[in-house]
PAVO-597169 format. One record per residue (C-alpha): x, y, z; residue in three letters. Coordinates in steps of 0.02 Angstrom, whole numbers, plus 50000, padded with zeros to 5 digits. Layout:
// residues N
XYZALA...
//
This chain:
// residues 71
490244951550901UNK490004950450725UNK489274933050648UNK490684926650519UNK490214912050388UNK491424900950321UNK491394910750170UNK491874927250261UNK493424934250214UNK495034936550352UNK496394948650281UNK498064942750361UNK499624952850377UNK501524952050405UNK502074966250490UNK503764970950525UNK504284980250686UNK505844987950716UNK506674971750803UNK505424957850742UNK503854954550642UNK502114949750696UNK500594943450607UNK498834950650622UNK497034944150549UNK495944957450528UNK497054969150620UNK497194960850775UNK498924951850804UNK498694934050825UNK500644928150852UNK502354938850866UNK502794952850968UNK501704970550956UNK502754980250815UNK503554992150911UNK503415009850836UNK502005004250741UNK503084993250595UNK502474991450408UNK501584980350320UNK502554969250225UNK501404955750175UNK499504955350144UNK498184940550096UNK496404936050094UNK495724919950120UNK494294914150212UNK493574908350367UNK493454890350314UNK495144890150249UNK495954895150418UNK494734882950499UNK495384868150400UNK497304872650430UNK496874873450617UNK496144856550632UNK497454849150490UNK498764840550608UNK500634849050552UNK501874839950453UNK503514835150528UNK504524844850392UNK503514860050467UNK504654860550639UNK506324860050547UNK506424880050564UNK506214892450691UNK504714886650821UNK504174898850957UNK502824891951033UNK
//
């Protein structure tokens, strides 16, 4: 497995499948369905290791549920 720092750099994208989208980080799909038919990238960004670390442990805002939540 390779070592990551908190500075190390996670590309995250929005893919759309046919039916529904899915989001990867650094190509492996982390939430969403698998893109049937391989879907197309329709959303990229870099950020980093520490910055995905803090939004884990950040507890979520309230005004964060008022959408769609598929947990």
């Amino acid at each position: 497995m390779l070592m990551q720092t908190p500075n190390s750099l996670v590309t995250i994208e929005l893919i759309q499948g046919k039916e529904q989208q899915c989001i990867t980080m650094n190509s492996i799909r982390v939430a969403g369905p698998k893109p049937s038919g391989g879907g197309r990238i329709i959303g990229r960004w870099i950020t980093s290791v520490d910055n995905i670390m803090k939004a884990i442990q950040t507890p979520p805002q309230e005004e964060q549920y008022k959408g769609n939540l598929n947990t």
